[in-house]
N, C-alpha and C positions, 0 to 999 in steps of 0.2 A: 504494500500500500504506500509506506511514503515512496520506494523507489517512481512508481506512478505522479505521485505529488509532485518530486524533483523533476521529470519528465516534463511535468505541463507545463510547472513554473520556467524552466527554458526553453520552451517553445514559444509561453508566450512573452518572454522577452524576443528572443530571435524574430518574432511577428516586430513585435513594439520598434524592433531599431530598423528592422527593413522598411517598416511605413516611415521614420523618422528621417531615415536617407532618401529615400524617396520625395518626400516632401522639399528636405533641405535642396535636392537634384532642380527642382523644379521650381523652386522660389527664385534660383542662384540669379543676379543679372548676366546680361550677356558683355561680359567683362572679358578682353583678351590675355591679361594677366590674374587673372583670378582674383581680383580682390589684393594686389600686390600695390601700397600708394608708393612707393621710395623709390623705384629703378627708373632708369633713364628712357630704357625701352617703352616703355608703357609712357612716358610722356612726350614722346616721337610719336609712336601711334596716333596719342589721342589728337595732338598737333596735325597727322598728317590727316586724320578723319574731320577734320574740320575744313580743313582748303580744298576737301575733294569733294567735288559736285556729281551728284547723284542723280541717277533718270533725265542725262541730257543726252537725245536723240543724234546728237553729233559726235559722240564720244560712244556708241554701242557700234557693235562690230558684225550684228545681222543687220543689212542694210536690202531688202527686196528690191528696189528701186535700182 
């Protein structure tokens, strides 16, 4: 009987942290360094995602015409 007990009780942990990661998986932002503020890399990224212009029809490389 307690071996049973012990059994459930780590199951339903093992459930408790897979929903927890999960959650955490899905909340995360879409961050190129993960949540990293200090490196140099990650503020060349965000630098360069700022001057770069997005959904301009002159700059796409399927052109039908």
């Amino acid at each position: 009987m307690m071996q049973l007990l012990i059994v459930y009780i780590i199951l339903a942990l093992t459930i408790a942290y897979a929903i927890y990661a999960m959650v955490k998986y899905l909340r995360r932002k879409n961050d190129p360094c993960d949540g990293c503020a200090g490196c140099e890399i990650k503020n060349e990224i965000t630098r360069n995602m700022k001057n770069k212009i997005t959904k301009d029809p002159k700059t796409c490389s399927f052109n039908p015409n």
